[in-house]
C-alpha positions as CSV (number, residue, x, y, z in Angstrom):
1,X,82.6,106.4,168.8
2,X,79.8,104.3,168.4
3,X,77.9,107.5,166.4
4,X,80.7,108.2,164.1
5,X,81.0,104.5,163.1
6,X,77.3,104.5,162.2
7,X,77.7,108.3,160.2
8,X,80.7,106.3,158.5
9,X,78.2,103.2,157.9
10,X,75.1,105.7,156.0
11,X,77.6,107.8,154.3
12,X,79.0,104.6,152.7
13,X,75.5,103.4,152.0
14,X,74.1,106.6,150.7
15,X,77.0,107.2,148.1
16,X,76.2,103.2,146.9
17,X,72.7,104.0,146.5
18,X,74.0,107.0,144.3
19,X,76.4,105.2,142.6
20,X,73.6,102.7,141.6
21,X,74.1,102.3,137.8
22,X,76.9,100.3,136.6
23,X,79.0,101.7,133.5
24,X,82.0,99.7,131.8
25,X,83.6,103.0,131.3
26,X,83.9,106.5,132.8
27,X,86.1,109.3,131.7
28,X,86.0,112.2,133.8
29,X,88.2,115.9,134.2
30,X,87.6,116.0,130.2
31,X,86.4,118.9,127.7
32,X,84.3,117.1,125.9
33,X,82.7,118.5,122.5
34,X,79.9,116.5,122.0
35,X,79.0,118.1,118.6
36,X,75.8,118.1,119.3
37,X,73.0,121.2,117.8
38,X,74.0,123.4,120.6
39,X,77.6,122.2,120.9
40,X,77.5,121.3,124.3
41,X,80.6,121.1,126.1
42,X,80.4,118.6,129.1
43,X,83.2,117.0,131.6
44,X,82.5,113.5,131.6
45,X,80.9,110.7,130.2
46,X,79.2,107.1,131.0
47,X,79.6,104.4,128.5
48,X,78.2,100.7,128.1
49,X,78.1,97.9,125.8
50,X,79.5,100.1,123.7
51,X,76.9,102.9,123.5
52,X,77.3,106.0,125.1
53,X,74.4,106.2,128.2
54,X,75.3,109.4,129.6
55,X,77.5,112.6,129.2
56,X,77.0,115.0,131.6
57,X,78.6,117.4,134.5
58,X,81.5,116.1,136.7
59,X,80.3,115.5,139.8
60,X,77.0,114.3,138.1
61,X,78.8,111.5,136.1
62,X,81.2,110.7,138.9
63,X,78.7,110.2,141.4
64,X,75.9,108.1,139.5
65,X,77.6,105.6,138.1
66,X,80.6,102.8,139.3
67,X,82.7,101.9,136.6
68,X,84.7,98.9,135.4
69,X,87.8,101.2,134.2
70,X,87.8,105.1,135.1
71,X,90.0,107.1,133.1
72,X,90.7,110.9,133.9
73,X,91.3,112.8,130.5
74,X,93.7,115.6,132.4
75,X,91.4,118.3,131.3
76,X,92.2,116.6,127.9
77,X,89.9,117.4,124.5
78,X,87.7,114.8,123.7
79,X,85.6,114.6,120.5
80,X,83.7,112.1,118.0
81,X,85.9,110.2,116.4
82,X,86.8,112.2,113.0
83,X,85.5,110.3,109.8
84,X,87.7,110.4,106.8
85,X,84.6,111.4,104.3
86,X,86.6,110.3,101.3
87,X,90.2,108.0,101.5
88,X,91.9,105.0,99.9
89,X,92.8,102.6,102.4
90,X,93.4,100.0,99.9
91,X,95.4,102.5,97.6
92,X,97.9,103.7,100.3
93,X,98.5,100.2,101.3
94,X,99.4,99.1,98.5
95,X,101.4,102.5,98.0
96,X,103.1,101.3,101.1
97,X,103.8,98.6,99.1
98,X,105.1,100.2,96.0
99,X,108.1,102.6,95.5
100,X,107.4,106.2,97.4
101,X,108.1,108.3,94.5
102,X,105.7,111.4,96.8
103,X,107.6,114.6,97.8
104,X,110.6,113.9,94.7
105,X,112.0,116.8,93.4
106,X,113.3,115.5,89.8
107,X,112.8,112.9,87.5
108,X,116.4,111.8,88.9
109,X,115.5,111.8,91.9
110,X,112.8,109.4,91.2
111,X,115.0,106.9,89.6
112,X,117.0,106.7,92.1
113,X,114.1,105.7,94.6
114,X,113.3,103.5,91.8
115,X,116.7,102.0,91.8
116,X,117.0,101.8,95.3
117,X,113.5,100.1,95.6
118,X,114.6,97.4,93.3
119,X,117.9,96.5,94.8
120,X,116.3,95.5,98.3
121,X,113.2,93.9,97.3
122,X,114.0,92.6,93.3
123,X,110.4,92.5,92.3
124,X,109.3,91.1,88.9
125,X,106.9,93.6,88.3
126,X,108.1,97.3,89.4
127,X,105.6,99.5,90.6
128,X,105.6,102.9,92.2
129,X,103.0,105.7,93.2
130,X,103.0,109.3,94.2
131,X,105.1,111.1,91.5
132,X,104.0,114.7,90.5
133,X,105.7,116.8,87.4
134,X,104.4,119.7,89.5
135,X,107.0,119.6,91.8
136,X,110.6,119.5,89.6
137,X,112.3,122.0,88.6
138,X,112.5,122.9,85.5
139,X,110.2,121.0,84.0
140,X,108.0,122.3,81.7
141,X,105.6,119.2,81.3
142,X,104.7,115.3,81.8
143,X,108.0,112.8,81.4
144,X,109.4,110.6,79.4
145,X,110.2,107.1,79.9
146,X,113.9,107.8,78.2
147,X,115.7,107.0,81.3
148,X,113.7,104.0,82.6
149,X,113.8,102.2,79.7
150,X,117.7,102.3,79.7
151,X,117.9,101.1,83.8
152,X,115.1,98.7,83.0
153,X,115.1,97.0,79.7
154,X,113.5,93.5,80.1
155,X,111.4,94.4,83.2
156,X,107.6,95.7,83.6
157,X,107.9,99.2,85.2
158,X,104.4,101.4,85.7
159,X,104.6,104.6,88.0
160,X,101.6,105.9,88.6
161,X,100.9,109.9,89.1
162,X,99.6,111.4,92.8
163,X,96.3,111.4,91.5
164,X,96.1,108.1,90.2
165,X,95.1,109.3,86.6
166,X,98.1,108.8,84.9
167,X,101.0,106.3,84.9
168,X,104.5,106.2,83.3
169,X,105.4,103.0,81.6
170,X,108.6,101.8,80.2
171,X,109.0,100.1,77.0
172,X,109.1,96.9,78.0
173,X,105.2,97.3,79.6
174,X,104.1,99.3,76.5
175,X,105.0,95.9,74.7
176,X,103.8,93.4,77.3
177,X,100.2,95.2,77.8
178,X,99.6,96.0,73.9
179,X,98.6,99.5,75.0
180,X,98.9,101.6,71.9
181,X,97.0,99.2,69.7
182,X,93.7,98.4,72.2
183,X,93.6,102.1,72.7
184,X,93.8,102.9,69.3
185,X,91.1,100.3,68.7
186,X,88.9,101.0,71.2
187,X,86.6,104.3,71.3
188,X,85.4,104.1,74.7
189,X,89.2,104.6,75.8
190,X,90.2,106.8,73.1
191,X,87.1,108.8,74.3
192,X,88.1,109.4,78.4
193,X,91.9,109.5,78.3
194,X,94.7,110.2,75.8
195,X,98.4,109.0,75.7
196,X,101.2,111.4,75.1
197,X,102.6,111.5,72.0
198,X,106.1,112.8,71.1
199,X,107.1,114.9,68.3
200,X,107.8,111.6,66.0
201,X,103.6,110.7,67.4
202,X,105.6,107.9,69.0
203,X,104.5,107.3,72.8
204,X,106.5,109.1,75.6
205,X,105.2,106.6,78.1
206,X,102.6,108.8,79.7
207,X,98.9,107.0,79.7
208,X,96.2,109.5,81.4
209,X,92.7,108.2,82.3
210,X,90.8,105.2,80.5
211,X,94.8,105.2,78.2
212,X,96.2,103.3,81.4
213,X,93.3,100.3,81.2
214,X,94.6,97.8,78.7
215,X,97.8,98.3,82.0
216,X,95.7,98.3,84.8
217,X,94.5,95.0,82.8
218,X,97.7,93.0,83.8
219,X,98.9,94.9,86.7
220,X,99.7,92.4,89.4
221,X,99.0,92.9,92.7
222,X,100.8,92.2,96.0
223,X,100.5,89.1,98.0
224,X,97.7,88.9,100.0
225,X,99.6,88.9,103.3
226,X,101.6,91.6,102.8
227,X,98.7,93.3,101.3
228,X,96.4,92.6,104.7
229,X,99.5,93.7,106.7
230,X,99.7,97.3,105.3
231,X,96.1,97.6,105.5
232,X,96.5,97.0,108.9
233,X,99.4,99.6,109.2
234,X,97.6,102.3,107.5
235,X,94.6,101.6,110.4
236,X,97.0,102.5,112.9
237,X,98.1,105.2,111.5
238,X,94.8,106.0,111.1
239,X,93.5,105.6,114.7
240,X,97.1,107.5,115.6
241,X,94.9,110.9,114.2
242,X,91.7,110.0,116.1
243,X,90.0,108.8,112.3
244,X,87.3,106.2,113.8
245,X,85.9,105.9,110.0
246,X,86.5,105.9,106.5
247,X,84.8,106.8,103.4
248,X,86.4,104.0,100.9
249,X,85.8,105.4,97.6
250,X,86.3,102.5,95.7
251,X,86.0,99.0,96.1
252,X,87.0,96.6,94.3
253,X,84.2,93.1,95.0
254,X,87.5,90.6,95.7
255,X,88.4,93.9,97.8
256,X,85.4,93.7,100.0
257,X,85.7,90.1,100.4
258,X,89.2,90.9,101.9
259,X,88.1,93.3,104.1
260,X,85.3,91.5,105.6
261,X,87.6,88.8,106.0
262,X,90.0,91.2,108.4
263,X,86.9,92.4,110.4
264,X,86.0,88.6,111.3
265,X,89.4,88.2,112.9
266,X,89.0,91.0,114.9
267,X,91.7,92.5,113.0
268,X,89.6,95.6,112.0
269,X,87.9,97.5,113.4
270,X,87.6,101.1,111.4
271,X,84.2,102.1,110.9
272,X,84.1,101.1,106.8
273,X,81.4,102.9,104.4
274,X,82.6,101.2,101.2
275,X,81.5,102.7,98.1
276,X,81.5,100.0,95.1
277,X,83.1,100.5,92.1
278,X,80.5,99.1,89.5
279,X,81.2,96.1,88.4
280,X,79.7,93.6,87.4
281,X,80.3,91.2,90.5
282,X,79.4,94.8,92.6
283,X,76.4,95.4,90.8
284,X,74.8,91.4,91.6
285,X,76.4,92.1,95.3
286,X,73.9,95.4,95.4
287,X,70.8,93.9,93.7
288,X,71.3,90.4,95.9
289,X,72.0,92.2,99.7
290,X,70.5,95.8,99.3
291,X,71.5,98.0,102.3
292,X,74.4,96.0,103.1
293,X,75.7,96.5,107.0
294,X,78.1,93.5,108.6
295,X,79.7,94.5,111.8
296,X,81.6,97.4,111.3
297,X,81.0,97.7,107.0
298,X,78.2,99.6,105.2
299,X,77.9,99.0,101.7
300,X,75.2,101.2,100.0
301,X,76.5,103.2,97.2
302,X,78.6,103.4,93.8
303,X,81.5,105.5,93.0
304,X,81.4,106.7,89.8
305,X,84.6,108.8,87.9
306,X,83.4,111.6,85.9
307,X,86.3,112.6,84.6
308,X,90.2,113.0,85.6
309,X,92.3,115.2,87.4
310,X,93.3,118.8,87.3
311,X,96.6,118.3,87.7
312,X,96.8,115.5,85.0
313,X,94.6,117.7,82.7
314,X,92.2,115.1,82.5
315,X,89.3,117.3,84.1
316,X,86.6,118.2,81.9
317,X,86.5,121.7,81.6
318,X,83.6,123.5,80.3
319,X,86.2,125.9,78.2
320,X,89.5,124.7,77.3
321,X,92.6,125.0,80.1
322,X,94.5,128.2,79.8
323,X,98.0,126.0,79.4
324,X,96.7,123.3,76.8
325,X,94.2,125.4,74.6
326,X,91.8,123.6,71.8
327,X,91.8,120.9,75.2
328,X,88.9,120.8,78.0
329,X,89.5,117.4,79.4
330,X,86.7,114.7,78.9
331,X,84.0,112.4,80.6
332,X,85.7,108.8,81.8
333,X,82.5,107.3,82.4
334,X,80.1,108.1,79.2
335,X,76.9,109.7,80.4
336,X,75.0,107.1,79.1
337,X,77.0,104.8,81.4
338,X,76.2,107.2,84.2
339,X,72.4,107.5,83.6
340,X,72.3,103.8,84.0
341,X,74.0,103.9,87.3
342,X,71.8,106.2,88.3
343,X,68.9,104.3,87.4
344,X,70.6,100.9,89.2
345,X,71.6,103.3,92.6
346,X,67.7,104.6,92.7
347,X,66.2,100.5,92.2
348,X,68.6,99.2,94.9
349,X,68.5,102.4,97.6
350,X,72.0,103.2,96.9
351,X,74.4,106.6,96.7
352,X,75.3,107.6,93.8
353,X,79.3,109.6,94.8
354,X,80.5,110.6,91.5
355,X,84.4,112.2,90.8
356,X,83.9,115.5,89.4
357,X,86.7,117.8,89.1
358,X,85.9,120.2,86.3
359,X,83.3,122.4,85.6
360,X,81.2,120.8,82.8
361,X,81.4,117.3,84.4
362,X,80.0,118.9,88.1
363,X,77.0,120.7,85.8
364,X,76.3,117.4,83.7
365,X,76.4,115.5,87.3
366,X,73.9,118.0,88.6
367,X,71.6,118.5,86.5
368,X,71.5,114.3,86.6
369,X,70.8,114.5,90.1
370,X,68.1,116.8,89.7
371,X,66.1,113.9,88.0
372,X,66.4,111.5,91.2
373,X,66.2,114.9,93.8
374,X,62.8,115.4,91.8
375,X,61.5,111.7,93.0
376,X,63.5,111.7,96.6
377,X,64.3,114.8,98.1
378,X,66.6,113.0,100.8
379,X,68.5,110.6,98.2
380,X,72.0,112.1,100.0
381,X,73.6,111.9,96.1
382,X,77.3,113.0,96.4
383,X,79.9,114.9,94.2
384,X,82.9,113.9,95.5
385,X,85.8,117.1,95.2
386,X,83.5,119.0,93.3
387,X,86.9,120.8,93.0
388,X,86.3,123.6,89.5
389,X,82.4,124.9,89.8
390,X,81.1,127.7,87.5
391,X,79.2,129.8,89.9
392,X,76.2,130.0,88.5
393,X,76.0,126.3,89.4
394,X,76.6,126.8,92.1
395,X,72.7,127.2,93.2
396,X,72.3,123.6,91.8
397,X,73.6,122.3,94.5
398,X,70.9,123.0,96.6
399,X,68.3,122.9,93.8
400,X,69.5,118.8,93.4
401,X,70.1,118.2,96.9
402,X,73.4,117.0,96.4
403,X,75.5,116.6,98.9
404,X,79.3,118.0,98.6
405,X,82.6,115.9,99.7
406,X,85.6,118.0,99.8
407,X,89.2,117.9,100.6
408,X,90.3,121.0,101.9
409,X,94.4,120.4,101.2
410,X,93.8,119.8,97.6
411,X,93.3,123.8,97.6
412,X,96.7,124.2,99.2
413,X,98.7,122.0,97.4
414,X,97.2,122.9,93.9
415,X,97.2,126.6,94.4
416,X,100.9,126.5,92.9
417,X,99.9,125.9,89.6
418,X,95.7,126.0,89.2
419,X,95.9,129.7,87.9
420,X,97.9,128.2,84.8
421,X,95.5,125.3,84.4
422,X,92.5,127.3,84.6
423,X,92.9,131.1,84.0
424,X,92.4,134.0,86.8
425,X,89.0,133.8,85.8
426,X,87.4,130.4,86.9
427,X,89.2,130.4,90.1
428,X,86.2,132.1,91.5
429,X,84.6,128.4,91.4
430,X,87.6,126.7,92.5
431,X,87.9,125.2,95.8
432,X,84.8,126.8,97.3
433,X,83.7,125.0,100.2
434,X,82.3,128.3,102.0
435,X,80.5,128.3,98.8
436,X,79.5,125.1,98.7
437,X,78.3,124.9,102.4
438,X,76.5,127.9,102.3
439,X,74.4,126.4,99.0
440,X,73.6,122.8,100.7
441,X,74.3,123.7,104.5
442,X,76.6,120.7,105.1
443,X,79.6,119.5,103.5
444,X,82.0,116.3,104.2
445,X,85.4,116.3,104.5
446,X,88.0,113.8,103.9
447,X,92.0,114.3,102.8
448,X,91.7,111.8,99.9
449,X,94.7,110.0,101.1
450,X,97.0,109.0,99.6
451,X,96.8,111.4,96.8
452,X,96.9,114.3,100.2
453,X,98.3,113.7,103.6
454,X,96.2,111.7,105.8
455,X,96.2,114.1,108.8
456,X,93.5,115.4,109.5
457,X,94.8,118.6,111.1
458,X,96.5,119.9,108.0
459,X,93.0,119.6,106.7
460,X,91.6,121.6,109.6
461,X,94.5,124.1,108.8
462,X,93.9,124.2,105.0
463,X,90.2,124.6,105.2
464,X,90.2,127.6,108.3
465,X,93.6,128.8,107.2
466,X,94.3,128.0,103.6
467,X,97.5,127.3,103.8
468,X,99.9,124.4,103.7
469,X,102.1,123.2,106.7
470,X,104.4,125.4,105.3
471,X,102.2,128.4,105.7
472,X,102.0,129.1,102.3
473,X,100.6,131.0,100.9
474,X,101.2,133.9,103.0
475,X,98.0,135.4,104.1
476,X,96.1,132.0,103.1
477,X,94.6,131.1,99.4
478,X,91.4,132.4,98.5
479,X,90.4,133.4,102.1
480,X,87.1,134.3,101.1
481,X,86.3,130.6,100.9
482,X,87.8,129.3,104.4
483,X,85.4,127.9,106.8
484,X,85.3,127.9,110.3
485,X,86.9,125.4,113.1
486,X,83.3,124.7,113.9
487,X,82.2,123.7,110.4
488,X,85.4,121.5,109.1
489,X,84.9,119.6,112.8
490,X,81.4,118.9,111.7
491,X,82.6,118.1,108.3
492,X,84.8,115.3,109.9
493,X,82.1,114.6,112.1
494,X,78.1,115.3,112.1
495,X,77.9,116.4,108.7
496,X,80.4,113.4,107.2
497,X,77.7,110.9,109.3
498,X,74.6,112.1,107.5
499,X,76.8,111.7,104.1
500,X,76.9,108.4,105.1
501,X,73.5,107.8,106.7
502,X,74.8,107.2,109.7
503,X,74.0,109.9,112.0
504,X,71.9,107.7,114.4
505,X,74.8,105.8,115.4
506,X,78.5,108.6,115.1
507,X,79.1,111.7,114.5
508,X,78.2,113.1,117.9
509,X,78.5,112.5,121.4
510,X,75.3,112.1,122.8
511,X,73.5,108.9,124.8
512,X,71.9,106.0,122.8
513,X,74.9,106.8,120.1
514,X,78.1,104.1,119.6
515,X,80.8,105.5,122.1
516,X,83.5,106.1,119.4
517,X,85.5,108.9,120.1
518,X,89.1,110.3,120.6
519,X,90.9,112.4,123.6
520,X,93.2,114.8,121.9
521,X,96.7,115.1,122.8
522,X,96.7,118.8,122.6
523,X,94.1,121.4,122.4
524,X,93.2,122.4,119.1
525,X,94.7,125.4,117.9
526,X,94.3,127.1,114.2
527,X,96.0,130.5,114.8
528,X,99.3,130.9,113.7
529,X,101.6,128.4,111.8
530,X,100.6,124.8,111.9
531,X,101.5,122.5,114.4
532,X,101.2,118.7,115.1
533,X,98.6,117.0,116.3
534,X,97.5,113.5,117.3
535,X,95.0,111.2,119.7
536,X,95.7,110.4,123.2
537,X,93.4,107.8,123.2
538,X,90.9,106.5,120.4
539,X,88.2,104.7,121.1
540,X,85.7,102.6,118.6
541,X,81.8,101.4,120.3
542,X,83.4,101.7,123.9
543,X,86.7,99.6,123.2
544,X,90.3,101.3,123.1
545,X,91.9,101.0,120.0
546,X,94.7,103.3,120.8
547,X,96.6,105.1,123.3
548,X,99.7,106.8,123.4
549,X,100.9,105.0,127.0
């Protein structure tokens, strides 16, 4: 008796002496995809302070370390916690905000969304987001503001497109903002946007591109609470998907101030990489702080808008679109203006990520980067959507060293009506990410929400499969520009971190990196029709900031 209580005594001893590191967290009976070069797939893994210290083998993992909290995964997927390369936090909150004109079938429809809106929350300044002409039936072009002028007579009313490059106004806000006659006297807006005329050359209510500033002038916004309240919805929606980061493309400098203020609270804590619209309050913020990096924010480049949307016509085309001939779109930011961005981004260390949709703005935008490629090879320049490429740029990309941002549902949902925009002919360029990764080796991926869905597994089934939840089209869009599972993963993950300059600290699961991350629900799956996904669990430098139980 007196043996086996000693055996009892060593055994105990020798399993503390191998459980001699401490850990605050260990998650165990997991498939984890650590990303890494050789895409190691481990069981578990060791994390403390924060920072991953070890993944490894089971037993290995189990047996070294003793852990605060242990959690077994159930054999669970886990990977790095997807980055949304390019979203709009602050634009779907406030869309949340706004009237959901998204998914309406008709003009009627809308208005009685509209009308519906209004009667629960009697705003004094109406405002609603997400309506697209694509979707009605019979309609054979961009609305008139007919209808909203007779349910809203002596009330501001702007509705602003999917895309965010075109509103609808009512008479009333036509009036109020002075619209027609500061566009008509100003070039610069004449120059990158137009307003629709009807057959009389009287406004239909439809201002596309630099037409909607003199609105966007007077456009109130929410109140802060409410606006810091759906900001902090659309975080848990994001963390809901396992999205540990996002891209912000576009911030306003009030913006940032806002969202700093959230992440001193605790309130926040999404990995932020804010690109700066540039301002004039941005542009002091970049020359006075440089490299800007506060908790969980990076600041340290500029959004720039090349031009509009595809879908609004407001893409600069290289040759005019097949449905609007004698039109090819136009710059929205003069290249003048853009030069001297350039020059500003290279002084102060900054990206430049520049919109560019059509053909001739990507080329004009490439052959700019060149310049800066030419003095620093890793500058990490982006085209954000580079959505319309003529293929013999395509070469440029990796000639400049630029670095494409896609969004693989824009492919699916535009593929309805791009052929009529564009002609059979330049939809060779469209939508080419295989194209586009196999010219600069990595690309990032986002969803652009809110103008797409924020899930990122409808973007993992648009990019492998091409299609839309809906599985259409049958057999997939263009399937000769698909990627793999493998590459839109490292899109949302690796590749999106070097976009960002981050790849020291996310994008893979390795030790010494920040232990953000997320356990699947299910296993991920991309043959056959699309099916829902979420996190289990997501986790941001160590700390849970979701779970499921």
């Amino acid at each position: 008796m007196k043996h086996l209580l000693s055996l009892l005594v060593l055994t105990f001893l020798i399993q503390s002496c191998m459980k001699g590191e401490s850990a605050d967290l260990v998650i165990h009976n997991a498939q984890i995809h650590t990303m890494d070069e050789d895409n190691t797939i481990y069981e578990a893994i060791a994390i403390k302070d924060g920072k991953i210290i070890e993944v490894g083998p089971e037993r290995q993992i189990i047996n070294k370390y003793s852990a605060e909290e242990t959690i077994d995964a159930g054999s669970k997927s886990i990977y790095p916690g997807f980055i949304d390369a390019h979203g709009h936090i602050l634009s779907y909150a406030r869309q949340k905000l706004s009237i959901n004109l998204v998914g309406c079938k008709s003009y009627d429809e809308m208005l009685v969304r509209i009308e519906m809106y209004q009667s629960r929350h009697n705003r004094k300044f109406i405002i609603g987001r997400g309506w697209n002409q694509n979707l009605w039936k019979k309609s054979d072009g961009m609305p008139t503001n007919e209808k909203l002028n007779e349910l809203f007579p002596d009330i501001p009313v702007c509705l602003f497109r999917i895309d965010g490059h075109a509103l609808l106004a009512n008479d009333y806000l036509i009036k109020k903002s002075k619209v027609v006659e500061k566009f008509n006297a100003d070039a610069e807006l004449n120059s990158g946007g137009y307003l629709i005329l009807d057959s009389l050359q009287q406004p239909t209510g439809v201002f596309i591109d630099n037409a909607m500033n003199p609105i966007l002038d007077i456009l109130p916004d929410f109140p802060l609470e409410e606006l810091k309240a759906a900001i902090l919805e659309v975080q848990e929606e994001l963390f809901q998907y396992g999205i540990t980061g996002v891209h912000e493309a576009g911030v306003q400098f009030e913006e940032l101030e806002m969202l700093e203020e959230l992440m001193e609270t605790g309130e926040f804590p999404l990995n932020l990489y804010a690109m700066l619209l540039p301002t004039e309050d941005n542009i002091e913020f970049a020359r006075e702080n440089g490299i800007y990096q506060k908790d969980n924010l990076t600041v340290r480049s500029f959004k720039v808008v090349g031009d509009g949307a595809l879908g609004s016509r407001g893409a600069f085309l290289k040759h005019s679109y097949s449905d609007l001939h004698d039109h090819k779109g136009y710059l929205t930011t003069s290249l003048e203006r853009m030069k001297n961005i350039a020059k500003l981004c290279e002084e102060v260390n900054y990206q430049m990520n520049t919109h560019a949709i059509g053909d001739s703005t990507n080329r004009i935008m490439l052959e700019l980067y060149q310049n800066i490629y030419e003095v620093k090879p890793d500058h990490r320049w982006r085209i954000e959507h580079a959505q319309i490429v003529d293929p013999i740029d395509f070469k440029l990309f990796a000639a400049a060293g630029v670095f494409p941002s896609v969004q693989p549902t824009h492919a699916t949902s535009d593929q309805i009506w791009a052929v009529s925009r564009l002609g059979l002919g330049r939809m060779k360029g469209a939508y080419a990410y295989r194209s586009l990764l196999n010219q600069f080796g990595m690309i990032a991926i986002g969803t652009d929400f809110p103008v797409e869905n924020i899930d990122p597994f409808l973007t993992i089934h648009a990019a492998v499969n091409r299609q839309n939840s809906e599985g259409v089209p049958s057999g997939g869009f263009q399937m000769e520009e698909s990627i793999t599972l493998e590459q839109c993963l490292r899109g949302m993950t690796t590749w999106a971190a070097f976009a960002a300059f981050q790849e020291n600290e996310l994008g893979t699961l390795e030790k010494g990196k920040d232990a953000t991350l997320l356990i699947l629900d299910s296993p991920l799956k991309i043959n056959g029709a699309f099916k829902n996904n979420f996190a289990y669990m997501t986790f941001i430098n160590g700390k849970k900031v979701y779970s499921v139980e």
